[in-house]
C-alpha positions in Angstrom: -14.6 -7.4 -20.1 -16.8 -9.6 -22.2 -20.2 -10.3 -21.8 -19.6 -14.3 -20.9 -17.0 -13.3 -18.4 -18.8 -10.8 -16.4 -20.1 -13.7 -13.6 -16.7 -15.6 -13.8 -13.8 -14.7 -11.3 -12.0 -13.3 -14.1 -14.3 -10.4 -13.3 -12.9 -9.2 -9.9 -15.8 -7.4 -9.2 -17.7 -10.4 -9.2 -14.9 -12.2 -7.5 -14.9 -10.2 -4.7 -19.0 -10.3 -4.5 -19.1 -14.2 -4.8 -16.4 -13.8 -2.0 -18.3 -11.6 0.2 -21.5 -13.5 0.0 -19.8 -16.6 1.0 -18.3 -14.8 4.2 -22.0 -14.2 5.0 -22.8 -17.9 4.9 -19.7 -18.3 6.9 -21.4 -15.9 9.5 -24.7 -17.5 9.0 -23.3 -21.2 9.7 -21.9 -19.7 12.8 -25.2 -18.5 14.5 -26.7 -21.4 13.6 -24.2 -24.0 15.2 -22.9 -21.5 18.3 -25.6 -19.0 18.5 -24.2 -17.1 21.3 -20.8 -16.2 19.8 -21.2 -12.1 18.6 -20.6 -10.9 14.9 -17.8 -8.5 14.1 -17.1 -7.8 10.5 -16.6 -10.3 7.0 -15.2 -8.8 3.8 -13.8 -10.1 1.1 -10.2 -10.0 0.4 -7.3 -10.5 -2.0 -7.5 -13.8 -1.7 -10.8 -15.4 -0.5 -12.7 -14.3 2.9 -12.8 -13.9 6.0 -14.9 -13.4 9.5 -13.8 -12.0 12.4 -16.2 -13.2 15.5 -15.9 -12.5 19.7 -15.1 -16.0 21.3 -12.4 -16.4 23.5 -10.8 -19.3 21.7 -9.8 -20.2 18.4 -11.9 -23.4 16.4 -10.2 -26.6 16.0 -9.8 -27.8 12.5 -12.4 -30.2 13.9 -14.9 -27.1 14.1 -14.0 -25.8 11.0 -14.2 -28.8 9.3 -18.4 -28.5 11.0 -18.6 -24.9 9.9 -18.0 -26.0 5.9 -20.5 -28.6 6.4 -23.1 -26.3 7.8 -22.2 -23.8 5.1 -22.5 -26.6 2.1 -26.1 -27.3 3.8 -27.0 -23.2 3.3 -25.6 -23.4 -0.1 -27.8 -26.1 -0.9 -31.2 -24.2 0.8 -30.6 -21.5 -2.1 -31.7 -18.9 -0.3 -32.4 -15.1 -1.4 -30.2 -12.5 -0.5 -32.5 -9.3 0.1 -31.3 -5.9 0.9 -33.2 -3.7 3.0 -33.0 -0.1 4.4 -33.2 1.1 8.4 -33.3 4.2 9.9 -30.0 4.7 12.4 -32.3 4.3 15.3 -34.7 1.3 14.3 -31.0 -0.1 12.9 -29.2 0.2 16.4 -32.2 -1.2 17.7 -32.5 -4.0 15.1 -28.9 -5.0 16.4 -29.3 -4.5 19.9 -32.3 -7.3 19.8 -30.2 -9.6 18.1 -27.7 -9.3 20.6 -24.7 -8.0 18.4 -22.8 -5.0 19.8 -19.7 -4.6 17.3 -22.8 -4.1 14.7 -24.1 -1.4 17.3 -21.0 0.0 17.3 -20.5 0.2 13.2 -24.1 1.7 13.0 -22.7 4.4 15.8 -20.0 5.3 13.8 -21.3 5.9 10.3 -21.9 9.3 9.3 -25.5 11.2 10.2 -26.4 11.1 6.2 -25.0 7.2 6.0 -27.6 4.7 4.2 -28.0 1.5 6.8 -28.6 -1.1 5.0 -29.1 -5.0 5.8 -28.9 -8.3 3.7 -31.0 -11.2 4.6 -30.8 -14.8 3.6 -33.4 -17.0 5.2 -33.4 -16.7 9.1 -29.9 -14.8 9.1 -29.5 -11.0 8.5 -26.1 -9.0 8.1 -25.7 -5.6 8.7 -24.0 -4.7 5.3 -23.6 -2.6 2.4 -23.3 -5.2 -0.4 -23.3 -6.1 -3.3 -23.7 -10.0 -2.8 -25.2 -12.4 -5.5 -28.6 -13.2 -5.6 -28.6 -16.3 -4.1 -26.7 -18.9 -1.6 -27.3 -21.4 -4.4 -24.9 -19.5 -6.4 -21.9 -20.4 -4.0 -20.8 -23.9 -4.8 -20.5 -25.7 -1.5 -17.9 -28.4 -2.5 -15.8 -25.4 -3.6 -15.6 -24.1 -0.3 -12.6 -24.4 2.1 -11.8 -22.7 5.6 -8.3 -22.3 5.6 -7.3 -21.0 9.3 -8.5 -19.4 12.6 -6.1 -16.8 13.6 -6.4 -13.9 16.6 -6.8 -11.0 15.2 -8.1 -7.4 17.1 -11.3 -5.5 16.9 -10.5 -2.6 14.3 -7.3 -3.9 14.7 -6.6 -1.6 17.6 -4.4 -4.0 20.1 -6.8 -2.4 23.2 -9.7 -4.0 22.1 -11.1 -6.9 22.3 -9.1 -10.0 21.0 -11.8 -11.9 18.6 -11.3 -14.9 16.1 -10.4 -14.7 12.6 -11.4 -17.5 10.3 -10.4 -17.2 6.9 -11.9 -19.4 4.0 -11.9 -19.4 0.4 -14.4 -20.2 -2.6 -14.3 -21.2 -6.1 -17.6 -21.9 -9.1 -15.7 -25.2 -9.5 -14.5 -28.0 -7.4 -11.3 -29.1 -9.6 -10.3 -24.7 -8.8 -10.3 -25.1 -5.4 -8.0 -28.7 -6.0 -5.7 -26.3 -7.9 -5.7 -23.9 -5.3 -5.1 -25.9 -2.5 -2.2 -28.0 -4.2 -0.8 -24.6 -4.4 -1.2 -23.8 -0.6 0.8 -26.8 0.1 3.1 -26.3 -2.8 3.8 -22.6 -0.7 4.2 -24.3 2.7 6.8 -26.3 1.0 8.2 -23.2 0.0 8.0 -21.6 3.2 11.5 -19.4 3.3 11.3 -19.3 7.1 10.9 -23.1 6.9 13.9 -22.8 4.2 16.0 -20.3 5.8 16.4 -22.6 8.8 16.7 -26.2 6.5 19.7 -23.9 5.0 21.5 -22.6 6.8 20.6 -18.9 5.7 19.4 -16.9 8.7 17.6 -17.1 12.3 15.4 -15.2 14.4 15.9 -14.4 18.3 13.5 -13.8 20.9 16.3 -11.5 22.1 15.7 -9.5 18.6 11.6 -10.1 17.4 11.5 -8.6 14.0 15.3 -8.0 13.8 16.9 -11.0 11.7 20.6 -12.6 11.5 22.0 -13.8 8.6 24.1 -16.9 9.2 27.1 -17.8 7.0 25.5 -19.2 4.1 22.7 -16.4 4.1 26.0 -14.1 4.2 26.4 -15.5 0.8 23.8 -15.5 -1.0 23.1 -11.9 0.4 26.5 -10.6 -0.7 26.3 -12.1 -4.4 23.1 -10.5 -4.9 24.5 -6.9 -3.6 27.3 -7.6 -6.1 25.0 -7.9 -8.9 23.3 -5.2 -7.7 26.1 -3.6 -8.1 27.7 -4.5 -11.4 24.2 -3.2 -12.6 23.7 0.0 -11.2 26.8 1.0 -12.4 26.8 0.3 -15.8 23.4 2.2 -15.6 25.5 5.3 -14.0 24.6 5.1 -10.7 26.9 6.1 -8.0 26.6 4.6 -4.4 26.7 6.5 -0.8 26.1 5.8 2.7 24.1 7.9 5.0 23.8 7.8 9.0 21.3 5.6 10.7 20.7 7.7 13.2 19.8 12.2 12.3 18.6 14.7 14.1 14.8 15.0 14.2 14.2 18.4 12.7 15.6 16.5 9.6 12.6 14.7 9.7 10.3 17.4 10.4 12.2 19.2 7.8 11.8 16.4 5.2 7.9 15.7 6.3 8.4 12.2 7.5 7.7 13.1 11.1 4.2 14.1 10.5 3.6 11.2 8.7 5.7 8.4 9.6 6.4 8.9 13.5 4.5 6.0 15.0 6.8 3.8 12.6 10.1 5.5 14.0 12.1 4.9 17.0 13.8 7.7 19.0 16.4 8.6 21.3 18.1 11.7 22.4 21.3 12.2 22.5 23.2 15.4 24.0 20.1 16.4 25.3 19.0 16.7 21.3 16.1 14.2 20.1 17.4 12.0 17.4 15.2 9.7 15.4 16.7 5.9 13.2 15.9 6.3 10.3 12.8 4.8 8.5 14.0 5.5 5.0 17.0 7.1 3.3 15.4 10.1 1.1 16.4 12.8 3.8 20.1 11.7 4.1 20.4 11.5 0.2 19.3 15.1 0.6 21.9 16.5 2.6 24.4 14.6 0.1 23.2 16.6 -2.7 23.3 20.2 -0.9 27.1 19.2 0.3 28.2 20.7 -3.2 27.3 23.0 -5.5 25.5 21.4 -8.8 25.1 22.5 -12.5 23.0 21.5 -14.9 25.9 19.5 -16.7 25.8 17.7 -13.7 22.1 16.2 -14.2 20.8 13.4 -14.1 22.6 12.5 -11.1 22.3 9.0 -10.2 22.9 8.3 -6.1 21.9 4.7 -5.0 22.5 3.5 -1.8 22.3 0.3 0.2 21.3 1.5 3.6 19.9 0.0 6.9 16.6 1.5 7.8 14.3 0.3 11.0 10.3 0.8 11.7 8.4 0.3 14.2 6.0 -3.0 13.1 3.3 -4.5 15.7 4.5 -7.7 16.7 1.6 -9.3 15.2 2.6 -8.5 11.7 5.9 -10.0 11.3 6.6 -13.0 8.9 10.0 -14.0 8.7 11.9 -11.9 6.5 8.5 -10.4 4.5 7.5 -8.3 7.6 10.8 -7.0 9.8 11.4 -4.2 12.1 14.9 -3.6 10.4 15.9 -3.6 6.6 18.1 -3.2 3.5 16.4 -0.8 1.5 17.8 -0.1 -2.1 17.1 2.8 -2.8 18.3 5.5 -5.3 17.6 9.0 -5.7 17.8 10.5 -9.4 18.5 14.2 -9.2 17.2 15.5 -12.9 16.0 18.3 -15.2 12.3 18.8 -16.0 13.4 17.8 -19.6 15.1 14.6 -18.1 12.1 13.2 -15.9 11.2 10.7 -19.0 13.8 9.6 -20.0 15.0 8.6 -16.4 12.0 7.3 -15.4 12.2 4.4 -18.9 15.8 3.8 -18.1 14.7 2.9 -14.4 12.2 0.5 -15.9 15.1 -1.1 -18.0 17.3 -1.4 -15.4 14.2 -3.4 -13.5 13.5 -5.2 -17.0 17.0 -6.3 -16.5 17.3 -7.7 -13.0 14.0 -8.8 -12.1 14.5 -11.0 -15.9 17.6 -12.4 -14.1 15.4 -14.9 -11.8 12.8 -15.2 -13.8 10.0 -12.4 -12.2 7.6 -11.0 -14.2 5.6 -7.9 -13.1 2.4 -5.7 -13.4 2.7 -1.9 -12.8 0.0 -0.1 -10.5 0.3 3.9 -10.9 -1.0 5.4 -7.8 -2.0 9.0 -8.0 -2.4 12.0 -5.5 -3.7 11.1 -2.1 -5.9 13.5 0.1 -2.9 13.5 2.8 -0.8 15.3 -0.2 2.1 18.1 -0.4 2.4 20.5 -3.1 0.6 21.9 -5.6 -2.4 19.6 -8.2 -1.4 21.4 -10.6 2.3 19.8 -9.9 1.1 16.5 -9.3 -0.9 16.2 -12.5 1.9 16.6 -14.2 4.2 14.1 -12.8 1.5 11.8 -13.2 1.2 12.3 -17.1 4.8 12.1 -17.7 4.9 9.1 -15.5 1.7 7.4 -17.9 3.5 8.8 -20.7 7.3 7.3 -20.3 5.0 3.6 -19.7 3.2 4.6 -22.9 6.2 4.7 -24.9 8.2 1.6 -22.7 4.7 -0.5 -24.3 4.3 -1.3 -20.6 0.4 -1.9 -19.6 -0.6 -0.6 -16.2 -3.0 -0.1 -13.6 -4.8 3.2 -12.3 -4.8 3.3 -8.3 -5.7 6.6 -7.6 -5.5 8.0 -4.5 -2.7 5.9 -3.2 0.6 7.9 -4.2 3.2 8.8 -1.8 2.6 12.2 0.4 4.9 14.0 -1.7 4.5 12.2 -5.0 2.6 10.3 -7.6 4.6 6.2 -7.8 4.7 3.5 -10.2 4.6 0.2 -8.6 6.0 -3.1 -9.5 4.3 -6.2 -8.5 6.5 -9.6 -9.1 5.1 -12.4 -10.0 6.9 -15.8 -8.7 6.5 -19.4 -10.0 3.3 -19.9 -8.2 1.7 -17.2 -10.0 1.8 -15.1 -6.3 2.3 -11.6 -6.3 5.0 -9.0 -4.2 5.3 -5.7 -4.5 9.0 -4.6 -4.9 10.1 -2.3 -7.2 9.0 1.3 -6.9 9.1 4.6 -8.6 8.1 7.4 -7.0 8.4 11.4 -8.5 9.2 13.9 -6.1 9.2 17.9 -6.4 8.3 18.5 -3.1 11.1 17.4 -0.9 13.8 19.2 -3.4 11.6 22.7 -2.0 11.8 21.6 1.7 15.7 20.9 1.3 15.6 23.8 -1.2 18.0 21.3 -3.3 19.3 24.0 -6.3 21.2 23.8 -9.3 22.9 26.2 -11.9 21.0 26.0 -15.2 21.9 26.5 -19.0 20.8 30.2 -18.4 22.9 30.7 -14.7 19.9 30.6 -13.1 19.2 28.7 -9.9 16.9 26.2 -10.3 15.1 23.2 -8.5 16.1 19.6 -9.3 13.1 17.0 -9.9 13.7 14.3 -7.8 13.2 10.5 -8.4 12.9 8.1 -5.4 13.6 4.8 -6.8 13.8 1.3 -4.9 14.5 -1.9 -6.9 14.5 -5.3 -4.9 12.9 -3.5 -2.3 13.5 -4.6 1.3 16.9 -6.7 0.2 15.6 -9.0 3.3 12.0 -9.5 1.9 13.6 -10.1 -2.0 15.8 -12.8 0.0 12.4 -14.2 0.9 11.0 -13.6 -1.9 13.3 -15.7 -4.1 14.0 -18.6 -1.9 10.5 -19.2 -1.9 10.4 -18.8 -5.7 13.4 -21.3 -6.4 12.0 -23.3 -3.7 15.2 -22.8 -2.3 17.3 -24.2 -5.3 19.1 -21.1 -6.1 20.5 -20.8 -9.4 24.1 -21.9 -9.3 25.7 -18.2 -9.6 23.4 -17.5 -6.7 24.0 -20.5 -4.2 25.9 -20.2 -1.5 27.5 -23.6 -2.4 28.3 -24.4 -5.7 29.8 -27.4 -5.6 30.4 -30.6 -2.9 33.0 -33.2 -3.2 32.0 -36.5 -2.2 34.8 -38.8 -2.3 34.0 -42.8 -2.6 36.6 -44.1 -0.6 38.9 -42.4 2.7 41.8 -43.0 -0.2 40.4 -40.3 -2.4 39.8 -37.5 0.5 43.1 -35.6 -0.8 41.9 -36.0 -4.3 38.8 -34.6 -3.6 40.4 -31.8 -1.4 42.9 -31.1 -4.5 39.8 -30.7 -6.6 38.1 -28.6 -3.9 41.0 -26.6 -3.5 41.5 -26.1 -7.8 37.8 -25.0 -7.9 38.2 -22.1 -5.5 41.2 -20.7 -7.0 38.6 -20.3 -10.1 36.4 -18.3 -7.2 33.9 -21.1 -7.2 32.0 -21.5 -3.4 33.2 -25.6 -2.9 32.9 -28.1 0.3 34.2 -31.3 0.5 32.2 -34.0 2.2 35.1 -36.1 3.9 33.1 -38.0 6.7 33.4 -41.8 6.8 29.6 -42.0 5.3 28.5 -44.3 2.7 28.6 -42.2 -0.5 24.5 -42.7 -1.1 24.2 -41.1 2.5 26.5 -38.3 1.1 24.6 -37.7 -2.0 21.3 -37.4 -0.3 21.9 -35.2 1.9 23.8 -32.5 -0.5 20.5 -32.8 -2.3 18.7 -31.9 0.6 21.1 -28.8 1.1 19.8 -28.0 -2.4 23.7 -28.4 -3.7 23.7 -27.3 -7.9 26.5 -30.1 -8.3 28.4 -32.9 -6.2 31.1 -34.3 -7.8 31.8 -38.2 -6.9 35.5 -38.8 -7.0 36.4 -42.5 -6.8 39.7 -44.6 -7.4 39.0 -44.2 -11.5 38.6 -40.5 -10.8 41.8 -40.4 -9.1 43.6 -42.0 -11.3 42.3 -40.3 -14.7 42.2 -37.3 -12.9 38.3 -36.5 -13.6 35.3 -35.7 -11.8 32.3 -37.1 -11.6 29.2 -34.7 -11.4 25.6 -35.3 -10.2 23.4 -32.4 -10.7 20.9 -31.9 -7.5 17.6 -32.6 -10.1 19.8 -36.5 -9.9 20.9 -36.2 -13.5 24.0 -38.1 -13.7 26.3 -36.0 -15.7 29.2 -39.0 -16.4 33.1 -38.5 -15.9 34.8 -35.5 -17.3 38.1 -34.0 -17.0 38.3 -30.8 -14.3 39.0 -28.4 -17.0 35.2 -29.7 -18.6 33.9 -29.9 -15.5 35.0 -26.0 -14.5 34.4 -24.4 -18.3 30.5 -25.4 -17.7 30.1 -24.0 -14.4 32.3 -20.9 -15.3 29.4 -20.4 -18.5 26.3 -21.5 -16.2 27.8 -18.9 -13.5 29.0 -16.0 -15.7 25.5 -16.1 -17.7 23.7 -16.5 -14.8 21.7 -19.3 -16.1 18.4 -20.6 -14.3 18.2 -24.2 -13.0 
């Protein structure tokens, strides 16, 4: 980081200060206009701020629109943010004056050697450990926006008390926070719940929270992009399986799941035996291995599978298809030699070069390393993470470190897309395993006849299939690419006389195995154009008495580019090109 760019937000740690500072005069603009509503906590986050505070209902954008007046007004006081020290006692008491239990409550439950420190600008004082910038006059005021006032829970255990988010975000220049916000309302545009029911692609029940149905059209567009999946994995050697939604739980004791995962699980017994759904796929891909002896000839061995995993989510934290209680996972498990673990791990990385290319995604890698909550040996884990730093090193890929954030049983590379708005999702993960090959005691026959354990790769691509669904509707803003939509073509004939032309044409394209509908209602032909562009149609081909007669089409791309009349053979080699080449637009 340069010197110039150390107090810019290109700096994150001075991001995330500026950001934290400005939840304090978001706190401080509180007390002053509703002095008795009680303080709860204000970090910074990923993308702006936010402050959670005890009043029993949420503030009117009226309110909020107060709240950025009153925190312009601090801005503009410029006053000094000074740190200072209390002992726990004098602290507790500090707060108990004030009239601010949750801050009671935080003092409480810091460790006996904990330093208590405070931040006070002007009349207003935070219990906080910093860092903030010097001064309120720092925070541009007509940068700053509050964005929404959600419920949220204290410590975000359901049992307690119900208080009221509000989140906000700040920028050091006006014509940034413009930018910003055009984006937010480029993104609610976007929206793929808003989207998926515009579309046609799939609904949510209250009979099913968190469990969602794909309608016909969300069929297929889901299926095409399983096909793809397909055609790639296999020319990368994959093979596919199936595993059981439902195992016995000692599998998941067995596999170590169950000590970590089993709030996320459901469970039922069956038999009198207690069964759990499965969460993820890793122990069933086990049992597939051990069902036959393996050699060493036999490695790698490449065993993806498409399966249909549920957790347990709180019903606050689901989102449409980003956030369900029941999901496509595609995962893969690489069963390898020590020798083999870098080379696998690059040709994983150029099989997600490959697809995420496809639509356009570009990526950033985290690595995350060993977490306290670990199995195995360090020793182990060190090396899996060096061989998973050195197969980057040699891709040319630049990552990040995240230490402390690996899976229990192994270090993982992550892969966060980024879509045309420049927002980021985490997809794509590879995760090394030698752990869970010792649990299963997974074996094969090496070079020297030796039994030996496989290394184990646990390798998800898209993801949650659900979520990537999400993912890309809202980065084609629904306009699929034309291999990807679930219609590829409409038919809008002029006239009632050119209905059976337009149902021969139909009828011709899907022979080809192009996805065609033919809009015959007795609608003026403007009325049938709009709307196909509303339904995000790649092409609608206006057939009139000329086209009938010359036997042509007439195609209109959705972008309204009028394409001119061309024969059906024309018409059919471009889409076949724009289709087999996957091209996007």
């Amino acid at each position: 980081m340069s010197e110039e760019n150390l107090y810019t937000f290109e700096n994150e740690t001075y991001r995330k200060t500026y950001w934290h500072t400005c939840s304090h005069v978001l706190a401080q603009a509180m007390k002053r206009l509703h002095p008795e509503v009680k303080l709860a906590i204000g970090p910074s986050i990923d993308n702006g701020f936010y402050y959670d505070f005890d009043t029993p209902q949420p503030f009117s954008e009226t309110e909020l629109a107060e709240l950025e007046a009153e925190m312009r007004k601090i801005c503009k006081e410029k006053l000094k943010l000074e740190r200072f020290e209390l002992p726990r006692e004098e602290a507790i008491r500090f707060m108990e004056e004030k009239g601010e239990p949750y801050k009671v409550e935080l003092i409480n439950d810091l460790p006996e050697d904990a330093v208590i420190s405070f931040y006070q600008q002007g009349e207003f004082t935070d219990l906080c450990a910093g860092p903030h910038v010097d001064s309120t006059g720092r925070i541009k005021g007509n940068a700053i926006k509050l964005t929404a006032c959600n419920a949220a829970y204290w410590r975000g255990d359901s049992n307690r008390q119900t208080l009221q988010r509000i989140y906000g975000v700040a920028f050091p220049k006006k014509d940034e926070l413009d930018e910003y916000l055009q984006r937010i309302e480029e993104a609610k545009k976007r929206d793929h719940r808003k989207l998926g029911r515009e579309l046609g692609l799939f609904m949510m029940s209250e009979e099913g929270p968190g469990f969602p149905f794909f309608l016909p059209k969300g069929m297929v567009l889901k299926n095409t992009l399983l096909d793809y999946w397909r055609q790639c994995h296999k020319r990368y050697g994959y093979v596919e399986i199936a595993t059981p939604i439902i195992l016995n739980q000692h599998l998941w004791h067995q596999s170590g799941h169950w000590d970590h995962y089993k709030d996320n699980m459901y469970t039922t017994v069956i038999d009198g035996e207690d069964y759990a759904v499965k969460p993820m796929n890793c122990p069933g891909g086990m049992l597939v291995y051990k069902n036959e002896p393996h050699s060493y000839r036999d490695l790698p061995l490449r065993v993806a599978e498409l399966g249909l995993v549920h957790r347990h989510e709180m019903s606050g934290a689901l989102h449409g298809l980003f956030r369900v209680r029941c999901f496509t996972q595609d995962d893969a498990h690489i069963f390898m030699t020590p020798d083999q673990m870098k080379d696998e791990i690059k040709s994983v990385v150029r099989l997600f070069d490959e697809m995420y290319s496809t639509f356009g995604l570009t990526y950033q890698i985290e690595l995350s390393t060993m977490p306290e909550d670990h199995m195995g040996d360090e020793e182990v884990w060190r090396f899996a993470e060096s061989t998973l730093q050195a197969a980057m090193t040699e891709l040319g890929k630049d990552f990040q470190l995240n230490p402390g954030d690996g899976a229990f049983y192994g270090p993982k590379l992550d892969f966060h897309l980024s879509d045309s708005l420049g927002r980021t999702w985490q997809c794509g993960t590879i995760q090394l395993d030698m752990q869970m090959p010792e649990r299963f005691e997974l074996e094969y026959v090496g070079e020297d006849g030796e039994k030996h354990r496989p290394i184990m790769i646990h390798r998800a691509l898209l993801g949650s299939i659900e979520r990537f669904i999400g993912v890309i509707t809202e980065h084609f803003a629904g306009a699929f690419p034309t291999w990807l939509s679930p219609v590829q073509v409409k038919v809008l004939p002029v006239t009632d006389r050119a209905v059976q032309y337009a149902a021969d044409v139909a009828e011709n394209l899907d022979a080809q195995g192009f996805r065609v509908e033919v809009d015959s209602r007795n609608e003026k032909i403007g009325k049938k154009i709009r709307e196909a562009t509303l339904e995000k149609v790649p092409y609608m081909l206006v057939v009139g008495d000329r086209d009938m007669d010359a036997l042509t089409v007439s195609p209109r791309t959705r972008a309204g580019e009028d394409l001119g009349a061309m024969s059906q053979e024309a018409f059919s080699a471009m889409l076949r090109q724009e289709v087999d080449s996957k091209e996007r637009k």
